[in-house]
Structures are given as C-alpha cells and as structure tokens.
GULOFI-759757 format. One record per residue (C-alpha): x, y, z. Coordinates in nm, 3 decimals, padded with zeros to 5 digits, m for minus. Example, Ala and Ser with C-alpha at 12.3 -4.5 7.8 and 13.67 -1.06 7.14 Angstrom:
<atoms>
{{01.230, m00.450, 00.780}},
{{01.367, m00.106, 00.714}},
</atoms>
This chain:
<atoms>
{{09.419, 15.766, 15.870}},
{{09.106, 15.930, 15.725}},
{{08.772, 15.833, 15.954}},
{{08.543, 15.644, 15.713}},
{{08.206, 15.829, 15.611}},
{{08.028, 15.563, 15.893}},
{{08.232, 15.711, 16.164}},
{{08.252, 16.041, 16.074}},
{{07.871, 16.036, 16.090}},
{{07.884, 15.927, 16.432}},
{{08.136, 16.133, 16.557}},
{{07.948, 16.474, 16.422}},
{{07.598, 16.273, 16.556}},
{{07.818, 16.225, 16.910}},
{{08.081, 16.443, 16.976}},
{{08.289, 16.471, 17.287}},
{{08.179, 16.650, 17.588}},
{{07.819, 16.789, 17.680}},
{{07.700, 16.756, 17.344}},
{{07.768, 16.396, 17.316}},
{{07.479, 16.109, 17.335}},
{{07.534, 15.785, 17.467}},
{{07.452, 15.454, 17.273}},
{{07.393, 15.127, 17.493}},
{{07.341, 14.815, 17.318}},
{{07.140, 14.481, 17.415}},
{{07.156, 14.145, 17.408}},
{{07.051, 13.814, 17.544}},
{{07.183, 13.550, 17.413}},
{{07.528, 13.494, 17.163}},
{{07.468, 13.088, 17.055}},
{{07.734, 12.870, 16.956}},
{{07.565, 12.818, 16.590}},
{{07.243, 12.902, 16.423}},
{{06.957, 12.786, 16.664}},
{{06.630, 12.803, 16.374}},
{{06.409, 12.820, 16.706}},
{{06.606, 13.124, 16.836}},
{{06.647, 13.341, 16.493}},
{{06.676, 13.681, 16.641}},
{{06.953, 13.542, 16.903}},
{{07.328, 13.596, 16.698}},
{{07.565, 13.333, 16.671}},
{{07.915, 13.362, 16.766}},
{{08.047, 13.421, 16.424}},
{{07.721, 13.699, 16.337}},
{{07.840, 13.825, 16.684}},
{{08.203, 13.918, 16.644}},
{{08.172, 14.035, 16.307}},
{{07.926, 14.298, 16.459}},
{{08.141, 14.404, 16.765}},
{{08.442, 14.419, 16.495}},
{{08.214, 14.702, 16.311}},
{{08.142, 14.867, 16.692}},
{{08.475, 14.878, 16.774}},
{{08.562, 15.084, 16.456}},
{{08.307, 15.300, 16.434}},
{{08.261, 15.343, 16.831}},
{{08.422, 15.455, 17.109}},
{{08.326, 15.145, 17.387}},
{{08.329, 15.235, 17.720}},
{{08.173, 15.012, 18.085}},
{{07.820, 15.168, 18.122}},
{{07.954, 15.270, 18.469}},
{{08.203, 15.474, 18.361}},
{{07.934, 15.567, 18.073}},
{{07.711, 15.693, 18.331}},
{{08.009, 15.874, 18.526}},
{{08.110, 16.048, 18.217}},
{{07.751, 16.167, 18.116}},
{{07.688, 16.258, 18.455}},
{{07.987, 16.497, 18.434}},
{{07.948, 16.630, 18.074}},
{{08.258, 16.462, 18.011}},
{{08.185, 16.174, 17.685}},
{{08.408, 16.109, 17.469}},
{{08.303, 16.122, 17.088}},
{{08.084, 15.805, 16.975}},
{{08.102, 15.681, 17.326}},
{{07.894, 15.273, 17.329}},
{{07.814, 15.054, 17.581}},
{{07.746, 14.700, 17.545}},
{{07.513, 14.516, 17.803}},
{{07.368, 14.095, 17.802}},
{{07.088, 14.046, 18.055}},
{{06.936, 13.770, 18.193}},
{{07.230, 13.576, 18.258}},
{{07.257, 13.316, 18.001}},
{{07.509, 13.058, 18.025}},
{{07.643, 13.152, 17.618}},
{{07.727, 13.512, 17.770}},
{{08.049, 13.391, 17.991}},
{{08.116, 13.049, 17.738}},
{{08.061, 13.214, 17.360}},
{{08.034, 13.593, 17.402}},
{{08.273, 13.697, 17.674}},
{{08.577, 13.520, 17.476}},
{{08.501, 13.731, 17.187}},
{{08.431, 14.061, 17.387}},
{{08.827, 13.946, 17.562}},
{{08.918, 13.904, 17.261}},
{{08.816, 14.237, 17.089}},
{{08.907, 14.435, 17.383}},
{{08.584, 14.528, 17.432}},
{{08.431, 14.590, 17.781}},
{{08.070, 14.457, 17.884}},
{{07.752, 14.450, 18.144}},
{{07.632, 14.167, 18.268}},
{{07.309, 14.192, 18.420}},
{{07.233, 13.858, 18.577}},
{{06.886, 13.760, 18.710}},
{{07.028, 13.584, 19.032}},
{{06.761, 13.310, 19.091}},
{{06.845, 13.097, 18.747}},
{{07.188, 13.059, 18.875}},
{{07.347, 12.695, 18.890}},
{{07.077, 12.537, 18.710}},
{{06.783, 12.713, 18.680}},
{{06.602, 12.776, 18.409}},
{{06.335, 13.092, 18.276}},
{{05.985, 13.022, 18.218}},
{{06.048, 13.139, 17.814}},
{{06.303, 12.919, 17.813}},
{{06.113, 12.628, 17.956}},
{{05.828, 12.683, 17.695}},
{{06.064, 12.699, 17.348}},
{{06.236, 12.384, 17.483}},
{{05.945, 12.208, 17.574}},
{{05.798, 12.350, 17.206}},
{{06.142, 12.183, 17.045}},
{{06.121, 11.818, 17.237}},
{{05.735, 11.772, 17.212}},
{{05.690, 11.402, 17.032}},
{{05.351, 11.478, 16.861}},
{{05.188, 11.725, 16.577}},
{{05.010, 11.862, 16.838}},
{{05.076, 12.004, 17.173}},
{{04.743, 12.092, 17.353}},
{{04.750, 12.275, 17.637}},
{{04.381, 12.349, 17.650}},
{{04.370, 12.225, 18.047}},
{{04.590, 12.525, 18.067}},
{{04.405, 12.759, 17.970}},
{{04.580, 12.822, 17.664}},
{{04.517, 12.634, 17.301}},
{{04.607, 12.340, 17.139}},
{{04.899, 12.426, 16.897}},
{{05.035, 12.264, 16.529}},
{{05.404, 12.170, 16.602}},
{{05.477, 11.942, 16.368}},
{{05.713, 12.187, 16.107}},
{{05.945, 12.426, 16.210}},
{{05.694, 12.748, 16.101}},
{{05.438, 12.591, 16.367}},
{{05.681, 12.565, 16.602}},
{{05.795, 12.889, 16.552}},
{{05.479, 12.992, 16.595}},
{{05.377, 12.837, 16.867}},
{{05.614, 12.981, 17.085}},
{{05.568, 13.312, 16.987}},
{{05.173, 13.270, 17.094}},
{{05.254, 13.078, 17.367}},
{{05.513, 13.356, 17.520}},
{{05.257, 13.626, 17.414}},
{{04.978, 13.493, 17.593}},
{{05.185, 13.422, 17.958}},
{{05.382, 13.749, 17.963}},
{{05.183, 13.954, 18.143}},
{{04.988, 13.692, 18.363}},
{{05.043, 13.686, 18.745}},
{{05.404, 13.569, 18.820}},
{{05.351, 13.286, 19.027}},
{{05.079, 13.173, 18.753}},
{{05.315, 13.211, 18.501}},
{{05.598, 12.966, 18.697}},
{{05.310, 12.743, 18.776}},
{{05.174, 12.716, 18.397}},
{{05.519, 12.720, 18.253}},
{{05.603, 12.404, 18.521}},
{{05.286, 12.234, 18.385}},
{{05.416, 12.264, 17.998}},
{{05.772, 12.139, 18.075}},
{{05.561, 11.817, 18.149}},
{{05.438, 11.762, 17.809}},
{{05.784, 11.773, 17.673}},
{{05.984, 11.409, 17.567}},
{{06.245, 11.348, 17.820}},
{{06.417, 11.619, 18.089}},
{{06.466, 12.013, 17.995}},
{{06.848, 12.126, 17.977}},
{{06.921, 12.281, 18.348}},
{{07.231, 12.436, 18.157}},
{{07.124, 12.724, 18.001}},
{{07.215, 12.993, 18.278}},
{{07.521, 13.130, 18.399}},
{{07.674, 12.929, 18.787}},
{{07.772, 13.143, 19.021}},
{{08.134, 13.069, 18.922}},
{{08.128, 13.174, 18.593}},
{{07.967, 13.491, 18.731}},
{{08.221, 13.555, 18.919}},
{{08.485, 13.483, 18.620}},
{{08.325, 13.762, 18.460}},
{{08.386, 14.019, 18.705}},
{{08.725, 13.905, 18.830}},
{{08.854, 13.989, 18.419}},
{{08.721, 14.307, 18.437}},
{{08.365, 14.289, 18.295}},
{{08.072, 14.510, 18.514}},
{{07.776, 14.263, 18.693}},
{{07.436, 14.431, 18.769}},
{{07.149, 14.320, 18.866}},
{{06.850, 14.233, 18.752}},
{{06.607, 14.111, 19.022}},
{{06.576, 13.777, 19.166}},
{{06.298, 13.605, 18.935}},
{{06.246, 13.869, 18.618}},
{{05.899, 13.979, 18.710}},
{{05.685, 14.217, 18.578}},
{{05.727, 14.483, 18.853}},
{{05.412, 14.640, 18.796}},
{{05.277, 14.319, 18.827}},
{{05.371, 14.330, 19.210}},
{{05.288, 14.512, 19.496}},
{{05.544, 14.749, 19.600}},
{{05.703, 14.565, 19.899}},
{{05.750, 14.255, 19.691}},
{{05.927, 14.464, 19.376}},
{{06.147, 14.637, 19.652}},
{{06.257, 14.272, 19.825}},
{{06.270, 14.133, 19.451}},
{{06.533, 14.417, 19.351}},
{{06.690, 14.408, 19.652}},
{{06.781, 13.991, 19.705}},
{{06.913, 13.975, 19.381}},
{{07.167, 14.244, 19.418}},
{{07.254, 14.086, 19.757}},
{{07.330, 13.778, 19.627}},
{{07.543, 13.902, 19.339}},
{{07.724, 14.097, 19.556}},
{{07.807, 13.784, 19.737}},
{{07.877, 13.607, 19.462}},
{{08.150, 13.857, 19.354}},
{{08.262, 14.036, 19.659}},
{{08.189, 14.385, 19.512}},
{{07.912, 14.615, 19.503}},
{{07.666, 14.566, 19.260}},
{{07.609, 14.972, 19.106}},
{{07.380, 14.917, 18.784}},
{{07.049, 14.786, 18.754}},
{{06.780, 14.682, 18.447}},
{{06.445, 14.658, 18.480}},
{{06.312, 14.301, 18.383}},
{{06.171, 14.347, 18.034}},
{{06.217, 14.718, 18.070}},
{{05.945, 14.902, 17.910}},
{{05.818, 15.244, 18.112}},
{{05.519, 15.241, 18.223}},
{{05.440, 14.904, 18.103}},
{{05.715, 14.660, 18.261}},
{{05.782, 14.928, 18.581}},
{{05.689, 15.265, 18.727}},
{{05.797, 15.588, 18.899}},
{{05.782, 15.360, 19.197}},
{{06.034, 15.144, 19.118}},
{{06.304, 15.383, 18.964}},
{{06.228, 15.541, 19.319}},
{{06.290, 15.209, 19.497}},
{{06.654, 15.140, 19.296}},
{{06.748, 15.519, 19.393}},
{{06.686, 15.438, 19.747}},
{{06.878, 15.078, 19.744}},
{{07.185, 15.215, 19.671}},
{{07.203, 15.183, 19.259}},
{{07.405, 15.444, 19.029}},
{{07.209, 15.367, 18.748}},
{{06.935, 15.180, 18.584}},
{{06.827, 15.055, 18.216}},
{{06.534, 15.062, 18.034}},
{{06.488, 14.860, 17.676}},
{{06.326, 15.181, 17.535}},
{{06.533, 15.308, 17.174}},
{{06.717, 15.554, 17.180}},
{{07.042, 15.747, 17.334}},
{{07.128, 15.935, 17.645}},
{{07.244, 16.267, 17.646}},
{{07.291, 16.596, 17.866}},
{{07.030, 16.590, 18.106}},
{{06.899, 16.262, 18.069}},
{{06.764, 16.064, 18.372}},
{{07.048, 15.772, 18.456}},
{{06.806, 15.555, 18.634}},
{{06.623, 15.509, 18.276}},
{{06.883, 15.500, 17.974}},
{{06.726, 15.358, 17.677}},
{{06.880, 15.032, 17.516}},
{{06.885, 14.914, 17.139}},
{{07.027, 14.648, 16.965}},
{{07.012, 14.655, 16.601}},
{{06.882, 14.324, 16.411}},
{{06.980, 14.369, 16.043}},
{{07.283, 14.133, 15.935}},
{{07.369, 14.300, 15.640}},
{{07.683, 14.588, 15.802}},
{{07.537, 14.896, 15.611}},
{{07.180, 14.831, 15.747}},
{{07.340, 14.754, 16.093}},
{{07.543, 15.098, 16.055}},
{{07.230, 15.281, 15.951}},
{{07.015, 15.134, 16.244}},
{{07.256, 15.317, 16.478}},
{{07.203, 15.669, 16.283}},
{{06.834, 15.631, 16.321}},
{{06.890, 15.565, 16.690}},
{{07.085, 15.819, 16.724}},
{{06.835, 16.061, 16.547}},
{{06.559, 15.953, 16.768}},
{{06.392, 16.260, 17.033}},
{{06.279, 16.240, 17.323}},
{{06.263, 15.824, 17.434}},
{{06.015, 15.739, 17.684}},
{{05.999, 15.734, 18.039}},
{{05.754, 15.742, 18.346}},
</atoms>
C-alpha cells in the first residue's frame, strides 16, 4: 500500500537508524467526557481518535526500549513514545483500555504519594473552584484575591490565576494554602482522582512501563539538594514495591530546565540508578542527545491535519533546551 503524504513526511523527517529522531508524547489526564473546567484534558473519544492517527503515521515503541534503541543508533523510522504523568486515576480506567485496545504501548509515570486517595494541590484548587456555593470566593486571608466565580469564564479564570500564583511558592506553603482553599468548598473533595496502588500494578503486569516521578511533585529547585535526592528516591522505592520490578525511567515534576530542575538533579537520577529521564521541553531526540533530558510534546489542535502538522513542526525544531 502506498504511505500517505503524512507518513511519508515523517518517515523522510525520521528515518531508521542514526539519523532517526525520537518523538515522545504527553499527557495527563484522558476524561470520560468533556470536563468545560478541564478543556485542554482529551476525552476518551478525542483520545482514541488521536492514537488511531499515531498509530498510522508512527512507529510506537516503550520509551525504554526508545531510549535503548537511540542509545545504540538503532531507531526504527518514525519511532513515538507515548507517556501520562502524574498518575491520574482516568490513565488505568479510560486511557489504558484504549491504548490495549490499539496495541499501543505506554509510560506511566506515577507521583507515588497521591496513591489510594490522595489528591494534588491543582487538583484540590479546580475542585474547590467547581463546588464553591457563592459568586465570590475570597481568599484574601490567603494571601491571594478574592475571585468572580459565578459563570463558567470566571471560573475558568479563576483557576488559572489561582494555579499561577501558587506554582512556584514554597512546597509545604503551597500544601498548606491549597488545604486552606479545599475548606471554602460546599461539601467533601473527590479522594478518587489518582491511580491505587492496585491499579498501578494492573498497568505493569499487561505490559505497560511505570516510572517515577517523585514522591510529592515538587519544584526541585525549590528544594535543597538532600531533600530533591530523598524526594526522587522514596518514590521510586515505593513503586518498585508496588510492582515488584525496577523502576528505570524518570520525569522531572513539571519538567522545565533550568526552571523546574537543574544539573544537580539530572546528576542525582544518574546516581540512583535511572536509565533515563524526561523533560516537558518541545522537541525530539536524536543522535547524541542527552537521555536523562528528552524533550516531551503533546499536540493540542483537534482538527487531524493541524494535529499532523504540529508533529512536523516538532520535528523541525533545533536544538531543545537543557541545563
């Protein structure tokens, strides 16, 4: 059969051996149905019609054996690797069916501390931003503002200031802060949002890759260097319990160089024991390219043509960053 113009663009972009340039994708979150307070986060339907176009046009691969293969100078053509972190509950329940389904293999990189009923500090302010009773939720005694929730835009909006603002604050003022909005929300948070340890384990035991992804999703530059290192290293402990395997890959929470982490902490993942590491910069790996900071993309556009085009101009990009 003749190769369609889309994948004969990524083959001659990607082409087997040395040459080739590796394409990881990321995601989050796959919901059940449209969630209006979640719009960049596909649904299951959005979802499978996109890893139906991957699977045509690419060649998917584990990222381990990704890594392995780049390593040796050994890609295939159009070679793709498809990664979730976090460790959302939706990844095992509405995307992993779909990835079985497609034959499509995956990496889960689970942030080991939300297990079994925990729940992220993002996650605790949209939800608490959804349930609030009143036009208004002030948070002033927080040291943040008072914010218009009463339509969906202000809610919408909302969040994204509200997420802005705490990012980058001290982590145990951010849990503290993010504990003190959950109480200005109308009745109880959902404690079901994350992965248990058994479905975790599910994931692994049919053949889908876990990594790690620290214990509590800090900003590692945010810490000093002894409480990164135990960070890093307890949650790849405990997800090694939790699926009686070594845990190989790693991703840097939010994942910017130089930003999110440092020289210091691909240094301290080398040392623990890691084959690789993820960043969330653009772009593609190639001959040469440091394995303990691939570069991540996930392309937003719906419509398939804009989707396919995303991936060309990923796969144009130069040099992606790094520390």
């Amino acid at each position: 059969m003749r190769m369609s113009a889309l994948k004969l663009a990524f083959h001659l972009l990607a082409p087997p051996g040395p040459r080739s340039r590796l394409t990881v994708m990321t995601f989050h979150r796959v919901l059940l149905t449209h969630d209006p307070l979640r719009t960049s986060e596909p649904d299951a339907k959005e979802f499978e019609a996109r890893m139906r176009d991957v699977r045509r046009w690419f060649n998917g691969l584990p990222l381990s054996e990704a890594i392995n293969r780049l390593r040796d100078g050994r890609l295939p053509a159009r070679p793709l690797a498809i990664t979730f972190d976090d460790g959302y509950a939706d990844n095992h329940s509405v995307a992993f069916p779909i990835l079985q389904r497609l034959g499509l293999p995956a990496t889960f990189f689970v942030a080991s501390s939300f297990l079994d009923g925990g729940r992220m500090w993002n996650d605790t302010v949209i939800e608490t931003v959804r349930a609030h009773p009143d036009r208004d939720l002030d948070l002033r005694d927080l040291g943040l503002d008072r914010y218009p929730v009463s339509t969906l835009e202000e809610r919408r909006a909302a969040i994204q200031q509200i997420l802005s603002t705490l990012k980058y604050i001290e982590t145990g003022r951010r849990a503290t802060v993010a504990a003190a909005i959950a109480q200005r929300a109308s009745g109880s948070l959902p404690n079901d949002l994350m992965m248990t340890s058994s479905q975790v384990a599910e994931l692994h035991r049919n053949g889908m890759t876990i990594g790690a992804h620290t214990a509590t999703h800090p900003i590692l530059l945010k810490l000093t260097s002894a409480a990164a290192r135990d960070e890093i290293a307890s949650g790849k402990a405990v997800l090694e319990q939790i699926i009686a395997a070594p845990v190989t890959l790693f991703a840097y929470p939010n994942g910017r160089p130089g930003q999110d982490y440092g020289r210091e902490h691909v240094s301290i993942v080398k040392e623990l024991g890691f084959e690789g590491a993820v960043s969330t910069s653009w772009g593609v790996s190639g001959n040469g390219s440091d394995l303990f900071q691939i570069p991540r993309f996930t392309p937003w556009d719906r419509a398939p043509l804009k989707y396919a085009i995303r991936f060309i101009q990923n796969l144009l990009r130069g040099r992606y960053p790094v520390v």
